[in-house]
C-alpha positions, 0 to 999 in steps of 0.5 A, a space after each residue: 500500500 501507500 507509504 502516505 498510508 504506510 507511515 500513519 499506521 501505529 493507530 491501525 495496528 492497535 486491535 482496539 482501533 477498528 473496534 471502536 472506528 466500527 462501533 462509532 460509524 456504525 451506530 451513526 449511520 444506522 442511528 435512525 433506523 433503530 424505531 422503524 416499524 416491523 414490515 413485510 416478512 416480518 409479520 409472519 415471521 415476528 408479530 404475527 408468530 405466536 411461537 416466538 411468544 413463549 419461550 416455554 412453548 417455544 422449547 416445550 415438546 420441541 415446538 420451535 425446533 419442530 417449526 423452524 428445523 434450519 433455522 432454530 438459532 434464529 427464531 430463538 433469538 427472536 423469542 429472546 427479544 419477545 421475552 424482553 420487549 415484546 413487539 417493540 422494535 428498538 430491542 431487535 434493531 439494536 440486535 441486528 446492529 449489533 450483529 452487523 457490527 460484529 461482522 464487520 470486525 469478524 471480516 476485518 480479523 479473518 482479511 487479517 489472520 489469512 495474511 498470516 497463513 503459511 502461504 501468505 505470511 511473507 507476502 506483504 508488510 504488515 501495516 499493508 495486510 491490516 489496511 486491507 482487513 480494515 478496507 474490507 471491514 469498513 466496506 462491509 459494515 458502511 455499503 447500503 445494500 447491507 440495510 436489506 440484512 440489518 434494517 429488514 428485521 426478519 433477516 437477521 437469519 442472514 446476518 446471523 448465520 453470516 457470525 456462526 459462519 465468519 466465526 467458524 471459519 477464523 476458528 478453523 484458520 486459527 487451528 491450522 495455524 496452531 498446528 503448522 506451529 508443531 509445538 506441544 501447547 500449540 497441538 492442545 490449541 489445535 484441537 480446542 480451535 477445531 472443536 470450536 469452528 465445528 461448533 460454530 458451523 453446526 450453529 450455523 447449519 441451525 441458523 439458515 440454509 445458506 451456512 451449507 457453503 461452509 464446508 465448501 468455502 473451508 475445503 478452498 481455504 485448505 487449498 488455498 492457504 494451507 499445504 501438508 499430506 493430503 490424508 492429514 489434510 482430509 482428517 481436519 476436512 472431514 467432520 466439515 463434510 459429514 456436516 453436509 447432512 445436517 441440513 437435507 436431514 433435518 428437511 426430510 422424514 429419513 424413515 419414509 419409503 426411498 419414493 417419498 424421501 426424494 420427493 421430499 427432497 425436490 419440495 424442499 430444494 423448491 420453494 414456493 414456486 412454479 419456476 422450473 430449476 432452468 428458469 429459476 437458473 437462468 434467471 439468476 444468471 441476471 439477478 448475479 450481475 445485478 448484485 454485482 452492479 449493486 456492490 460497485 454502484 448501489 443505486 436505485 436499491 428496492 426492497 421487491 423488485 418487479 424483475 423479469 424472469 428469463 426462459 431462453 439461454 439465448 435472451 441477449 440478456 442472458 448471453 451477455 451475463 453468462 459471458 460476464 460470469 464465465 469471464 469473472 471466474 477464468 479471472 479468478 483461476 487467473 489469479 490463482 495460477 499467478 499466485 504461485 508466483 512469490 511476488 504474486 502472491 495477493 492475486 490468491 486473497 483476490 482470487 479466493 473473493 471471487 470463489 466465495 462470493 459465487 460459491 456463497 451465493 450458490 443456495 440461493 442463486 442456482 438450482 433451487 427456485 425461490 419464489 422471489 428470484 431476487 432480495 438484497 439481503 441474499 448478498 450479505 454473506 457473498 459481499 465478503 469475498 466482493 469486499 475483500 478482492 475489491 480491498 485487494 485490488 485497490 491494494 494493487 492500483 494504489 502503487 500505481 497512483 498519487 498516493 495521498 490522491 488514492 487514500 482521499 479517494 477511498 476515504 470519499 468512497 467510504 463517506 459517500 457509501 456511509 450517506 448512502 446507507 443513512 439515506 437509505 436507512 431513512 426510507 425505513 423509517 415507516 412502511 408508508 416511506 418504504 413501499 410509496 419508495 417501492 411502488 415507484 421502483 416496481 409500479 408494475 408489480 401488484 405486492 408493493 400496491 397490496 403492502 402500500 394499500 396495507 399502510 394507507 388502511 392502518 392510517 384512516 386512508 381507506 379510499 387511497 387504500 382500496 385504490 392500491 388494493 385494486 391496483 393489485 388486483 389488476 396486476 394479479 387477477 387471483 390476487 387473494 390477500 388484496 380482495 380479502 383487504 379490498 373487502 374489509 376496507 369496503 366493509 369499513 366504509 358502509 359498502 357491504 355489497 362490494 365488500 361481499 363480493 371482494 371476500 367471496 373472490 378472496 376465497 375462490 382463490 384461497 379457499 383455506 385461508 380463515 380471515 376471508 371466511 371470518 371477514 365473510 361471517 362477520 358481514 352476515 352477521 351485520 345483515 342479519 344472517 346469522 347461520 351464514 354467519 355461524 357458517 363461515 365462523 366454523 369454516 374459519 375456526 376449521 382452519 385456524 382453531 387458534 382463533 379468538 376473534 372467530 371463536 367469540 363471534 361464532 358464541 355470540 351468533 349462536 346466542 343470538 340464533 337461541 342456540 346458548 348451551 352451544 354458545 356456552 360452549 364456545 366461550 368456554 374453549 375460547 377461555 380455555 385457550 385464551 384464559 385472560 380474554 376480558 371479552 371472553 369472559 362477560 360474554 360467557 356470563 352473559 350466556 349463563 345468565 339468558 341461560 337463567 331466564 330461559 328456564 
């Protein structure tokens, strides 16, 4: 690096300077992020998820574990924070910022400890090796496509796994080194070291699907950075592999017939979608570079995209990315060969970002359709491996330019990156900020209306809201949930006719879904039909028997329609799910007491 660089180093060798430099940034441009609201996945995923809402339940016959087997680790973190502020977001924000910062110094110490290994010990001055840990890091923690996994709640199962992850693989590195070392405290070391990262990694693997990479990304690490006997080497390697199984297994019912395995196999390697594996791969194909473009120029950054899906290998656009892809990667087997070099010996650090960013994006990015084909936060866990090629590479082009021009240069890329992020941040600051910002990125997608509908409705706006549920609707003809809210925002307003209809088509596209039925059965219930009512309230208790709105409804039809001991019987087990219910409760004794008059 420069000598402009070289000479102002005693403060970058002290290990508290990063701490503090990161801690510092960090919280200044995240500060406004840490009252936004809960949006979008985090609904289902958070305050609409009664399984986080105990931790008794949440342990109790393996309830958790049950529900969420991949991702265990990460619901439990979002029960802690139930348990300790119930739906307030600032406790979760300060989590996931928390966890973004540790990242960011867990991906400055692993830039670090890999110019410590064997192959790259003698490679570049120390103060050279802790600039470009603290490029890397810094990158990391201030690039704006990171508020996809730090500002989006729900996706601190990304940025978690991305902690087990990085600390697994420092853990492995570390035990290497301790046994390279061959000294007899060193050997002690090596095992603890060892035991840990394999530790970590089955943390991860319980974490999210993506930690599946980790034993891939730790076998190139072992040939990039590591030599010895190759039986040796395979012993340190294998518990990483065997952990391979670790994730299919616990997606499947290993003791069903081979026929039912494998499909079980192929339904949890397609989520959600009816893209083909072929779509869902070409497609990607484009959805890489745009993450590229993203990394280098994160403009026009979007929470839900509108993006076009691809079918043909020879859609122009298709050609060009394939091309852009395969010329990336022979650059990296470029680099690697060159590497072999002594003089060359950074173009290995480079190459190997470029392996683990397409190896890491390789769960989400290939063979396994998702029914989003693109989200930002899927690039938190690749942009390692980005940060760290593009640190190195400007560790190269330094030499060849002015060096006090260079270092304001990146100190303007990290400001500019830095007010990124804060303005970024600024547009999560409500959900009605959030998707008016998506709708004029993605105006042809019928989701961002239906969520900006959502948000309107929440603030009184109820006619704005039925124009953007409609919007949806014209977008997406089946469009269930957005009838179902086009109805409940018509029944608001007195238009019950139009309201009927809406919840009627809301069905026909999602017969099994309980709000529809129970939105249904309160509007008979208002028109005075009140065995249509009774009707779809058990239509509605059938598929969620969980719920007290339709069971108090259903008790209160079947008192009004003369049926008490059947509405006594309904209050009752409302009660005996919901035992603190006050409405409950006064209308169960104002059964008992028509009941009395009865007689």
């Amino acid at each position: 690096m420069s000598k402009y660089l070289q000479s102002r180093k005693p403060w970058i060798e002290n290990s508290a300077f990063p701490v503090f430099v990161f801690l510092l940034i960090g919280l200044a441009i995240y500060s406004n992020t840490l009252h936004s609201p809960f949006v979008f996945d985090d609904g289902p995923s958070i305050t609409r998820n009664p399984t986080i809402k105990s931790l008794e339940n949440f342990f109790g016959n393996s309830t958790g574990y049950d529900k969420y087997p991949t991702r265990f680790i990460g619901y439990l973190t979002f029960a802690l924070n139930y348990a300790v502020g119930a739906f307030d977001p600032f406790g979760y924000h300060i989590f996931n910022l928390t966890i973004h910062m540790i990242n960011s110094l867990l991906v400055y110490f692993f830039v670090l400890i890999t110019f410590h290994t064997p192959f790259m010990k003698k490679s570049l001055p120390e103060a050279t090796a802790r600039e470009i840990s603290m490029i890397s890091g810094m990158l990391f923690l201030v690039h704006p496509v990171q508020t996809g996994a730090v500002t989006f709640v729900v996706q601190r199962l990304t940025s978690l796994t991305t902690t087990f992850y990085l600390v697994s693989l420092l853990f492995y590195i570390v035990s290497r080194i301790q046994y390279v070392s061959r000294s007899k405290s060193s050997e002690n070391k090596f095992f603890l070291y060892l035991t840990s990262s394999l530790i970590f990694c089955l943390i991860a693997m319980k974490t999210k699907e993506i930690s599946f990479t980790l034993p891939f990304i730790i076998l190139i690490y072992e040939c990039f950075f590591f030599d010895g006997p190759f039986m040796r080497r395979a012993c340190f390697l294998l518990p990483f592999l065997l952990s391979l199984l670790i994730i299919p297994l616990s997606l499947i019912d290993v003791r069903a017939p081979l026929g039912e395995v494998l499909s079980d196999i192929d339904n949890a390697t397609k989520v959600q979608t009816d893209l083909s594996r072929g779509e869902y791969l070409l497609t990607q194909l484009s959805v890489i570079v745009t993450y590229i473009r993203l990394l280098i120029l994160p403009i026009n950054q979007n929470l839900d995209y509108d993006y076009p899906i691809y079918r043909s290998l020879f859609d122009p656009r298709i050609l060009f990315c394939a091309g852009f892809l395969l010329f990336l990667f022979g650059i990296a087997l470029w680099f690697f060969f060159r590497s072999r070099r002594p003089s060359s010996a950074s173009f290995r650090v480079l190459s190997f970002g470029i392996f683990w960013f397409f190896v890491t994006l390789s769960i989400e990015s290939s063979l396994v359709p998702i029914v989003d084909v693109i989200f930002e936060h899927r690039i938190y866990l690749p942009s390692v491996g980005a940060f760290l090629s593009l640190a190195v590479a400007a560790s190269l082009i330094s030499g060849k330019w002015n060096s006090k021009a260079w270092t304001w240069m990146l100190i303007l890329i990290m400001a500019t990156f830095s007010v990124a992020t804060y303005k970024r941040n600024m547009i999560w600051r409500d959900d009605l900020s959030l998707w008016s910002d998506n709708v004029k990125k993605s105006p042809g997608k019928g989701r961002p209306h239906y969520n900006l509908g959502n948000s309107y409705y929440l603030r009184g706006m109820t006619y704005e809201a039925i124009q953007e549920f409609q919007e949806a609707i014209r977008m997406d003809s089946s469009y269930a949930d957005a009838y179902l809210n086009l109805g409940v925002a018509y029944a608001s307003i007195g238009e019950e006719e139009k309201a009927m209809a809406a919840l009627h088509k809301a069905i026909q596209f999602k017969p099994d879904d309980p709000e529809s039925h129970y939105n249904l059965g309160l509007l008979y219930g208002n028109k005075g039909s009140g065995n249509l009512a009774i009707e779809q309230y058990k239509k509605a208790l059938s598929l969620n028997p969980a719920s007290v709105n339709a069971r108090n409804n259903l008790g209160i039809a079947l008192a009004e329609s003369g049926r008490i001991d059947e509405a006594i019987d309904q209050f009752r087990e409302g009660l005996r799910l919901f035992p603190g219910d006050e409405e409950l409760r006064k209308n169960i004794e104002k059964a008992y007491r028509l009941k009395s008059h009865s007689k």
